[in-house]
N, C-alpha and C positions, 0 to 999 in steps of 0.2 A: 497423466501424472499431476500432481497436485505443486502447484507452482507455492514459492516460500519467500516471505517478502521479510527483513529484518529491518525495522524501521527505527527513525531516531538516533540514528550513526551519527557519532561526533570525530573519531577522530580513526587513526589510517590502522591502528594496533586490532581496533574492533574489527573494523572494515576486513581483516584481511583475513582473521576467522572465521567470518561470516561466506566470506571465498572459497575459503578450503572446505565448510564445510558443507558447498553445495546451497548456498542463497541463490535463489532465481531473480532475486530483486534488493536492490540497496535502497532505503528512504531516509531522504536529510529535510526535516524540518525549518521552512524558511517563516517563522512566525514568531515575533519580538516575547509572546506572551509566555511560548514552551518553554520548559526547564533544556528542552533537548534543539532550543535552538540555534542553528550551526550559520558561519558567515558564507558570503559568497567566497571568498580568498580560503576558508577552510576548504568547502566542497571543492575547489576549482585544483588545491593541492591532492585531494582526495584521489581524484579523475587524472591527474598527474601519472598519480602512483599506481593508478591501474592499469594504466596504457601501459606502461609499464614491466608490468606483474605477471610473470607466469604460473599461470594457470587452465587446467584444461578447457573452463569457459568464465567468463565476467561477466556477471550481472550487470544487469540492465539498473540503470543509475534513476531514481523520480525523487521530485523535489515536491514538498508537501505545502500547501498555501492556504490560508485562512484568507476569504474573501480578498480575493487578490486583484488588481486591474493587467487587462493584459501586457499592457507595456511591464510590469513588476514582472512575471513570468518568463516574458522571452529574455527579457534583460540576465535573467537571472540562468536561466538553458544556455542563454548566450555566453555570458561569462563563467560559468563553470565544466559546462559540458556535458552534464547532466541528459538523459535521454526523453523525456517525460516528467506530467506536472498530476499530483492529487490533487485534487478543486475543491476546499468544504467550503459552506454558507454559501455558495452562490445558485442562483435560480438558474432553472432552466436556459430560456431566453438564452440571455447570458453565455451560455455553456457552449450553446448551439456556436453563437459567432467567436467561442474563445476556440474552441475544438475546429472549426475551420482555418482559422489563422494559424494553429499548430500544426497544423495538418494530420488529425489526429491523435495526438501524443499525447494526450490529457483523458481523465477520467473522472468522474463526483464521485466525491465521498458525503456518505448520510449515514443520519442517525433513526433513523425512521421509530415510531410507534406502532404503526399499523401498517399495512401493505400498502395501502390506500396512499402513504406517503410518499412514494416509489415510483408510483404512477407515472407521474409526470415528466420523471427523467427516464425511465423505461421508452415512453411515448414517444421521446426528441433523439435515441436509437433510431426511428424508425420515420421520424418527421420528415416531410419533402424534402428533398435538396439538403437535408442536412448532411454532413461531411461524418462517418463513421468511426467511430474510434478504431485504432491503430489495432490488428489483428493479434498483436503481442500481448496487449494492456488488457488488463478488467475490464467490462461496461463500466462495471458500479462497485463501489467500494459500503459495507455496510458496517457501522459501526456501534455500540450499545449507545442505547438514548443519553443525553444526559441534557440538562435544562437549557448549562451555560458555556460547557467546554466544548471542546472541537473535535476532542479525544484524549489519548492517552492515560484515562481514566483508571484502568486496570478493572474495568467494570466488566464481566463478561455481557456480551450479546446472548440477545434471546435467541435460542439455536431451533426454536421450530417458526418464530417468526423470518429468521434467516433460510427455513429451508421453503418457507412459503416463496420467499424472494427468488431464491436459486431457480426454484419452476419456470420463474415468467422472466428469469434476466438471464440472457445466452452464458456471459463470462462473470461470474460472482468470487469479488476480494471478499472471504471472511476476516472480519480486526474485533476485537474488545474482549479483553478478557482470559486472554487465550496463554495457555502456558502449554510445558512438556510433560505436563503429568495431565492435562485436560483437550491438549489439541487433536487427542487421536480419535476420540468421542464427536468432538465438533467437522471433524472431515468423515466421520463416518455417515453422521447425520445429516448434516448440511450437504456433503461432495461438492464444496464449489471450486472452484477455478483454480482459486490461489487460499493462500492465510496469511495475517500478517500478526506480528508480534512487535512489540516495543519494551512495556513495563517488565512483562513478565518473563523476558532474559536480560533484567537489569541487576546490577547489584548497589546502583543509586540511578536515578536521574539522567542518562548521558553518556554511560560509562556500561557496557553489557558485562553478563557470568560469561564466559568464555563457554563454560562446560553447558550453562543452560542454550546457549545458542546452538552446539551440536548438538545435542539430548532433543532440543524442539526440532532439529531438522528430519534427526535419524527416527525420531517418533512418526512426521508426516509420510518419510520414505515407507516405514514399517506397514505405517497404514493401508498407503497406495496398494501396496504388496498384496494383501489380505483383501482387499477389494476385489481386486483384479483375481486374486487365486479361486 
């Protein structure tokens, strides 16, 4: 099944239709720059309210970080509760000794041009001694190129350079672009792991369509279906 990540959650109204309607993943934005970015004291009541919250199952909670240091990260898991971290702009290296200190709970996110971009974080999967990502999480998160943002774009991703990815990356997060009138194209094409969405069940910056968040869910469920049939 094709896991469903709703990303960009500000506040607990959103958060709780994204619950109901079968979100595999909740993402809060921890980056000064984002229109969708949330405090720690927000996410922290967030996680509050889901411990909570009855429902058949709760998403898995990840915090989003633009070139982050580790200390910002666990600080931030730590005081919210959060389950997991998205990594963009950081290198490799890097990743290796943040992803050991979390003990897996982290993943990069890229915006790759060419496959060839990929490489590298594909390679530190499989590098000695390196600590594996958490069997739940994506390897790799792939996002649409873009020169100077980090995402959120609303730009779709190139879906046959994303299905080139998907070959050589075991667990592939598809993100950029992606709505409920076009996600069912990109998991047919792509099949990866998971899909993530932000812009495209907004009705501003921060704040989701209620109905676009189920319509993108029940789209990826439809999908699944029709695969598998």
């Amino acid at each position: 099944m094709t896991q469903v990540k709703i990303c960009g959650l500000t506040n607990i109204e959103d958060v709780q239709v994204a619950v109901d309607a079968g979100a595999d993943f909740l993402g809060f934005i921890f980056f000064e720059k984002s229109p969708r970015c949330v405090t720690i004291q927000q996410v922290a009541a967030i996680t509050e309210f889901l411990r909570a919250y009855d429902a058949p199952r709760i998403p898995l909670c990840v915090g989003v970080f633009v070139n982050p240091t580790l200390e910002h990260v666990e600080n931030v898991l730590e005081q919210t509760g959060i389950q997991a971290a998205q990594i963009h702009k950081v290198d490799p290296a890097k990743l290796i000794e943040m992803r050991y200190e979390l003990r897996g709970s982290l993943y990069s996110a890229l915006q790759p041009r060419t496959v060839s971009d990929v490489q590298p974080y594909v390679a530190m999967d499989t590098a000695n001694g390196a600590y594996p990502t958490a069997f739940w999480l994506p390897t790799m998160l792939i996002d649409a190129y873009h020169p100077d943002l980090a995402g959120g774009t609303g730009k779709q991703a190139d879906l046959e350079l994303a299905s080139e990815i998907a070959a050589i990356t075991e667990r592939l997060m598809l993100a950029g672009g992606l709505t409920p009138e076009n996600v069912a194209t990109a998991v047919s094409q792509v099949q990866p792991f998971a899909v993530d969405v932000s812009s495209g069940v907004e009705v501003i910056p921060g704040k989701k369509d209620h109905q676009k968040v189920r319509d993108f869910i029940q789209a990826v469920r439809e999908t699944d279906k029709e695969l598998t049939s």
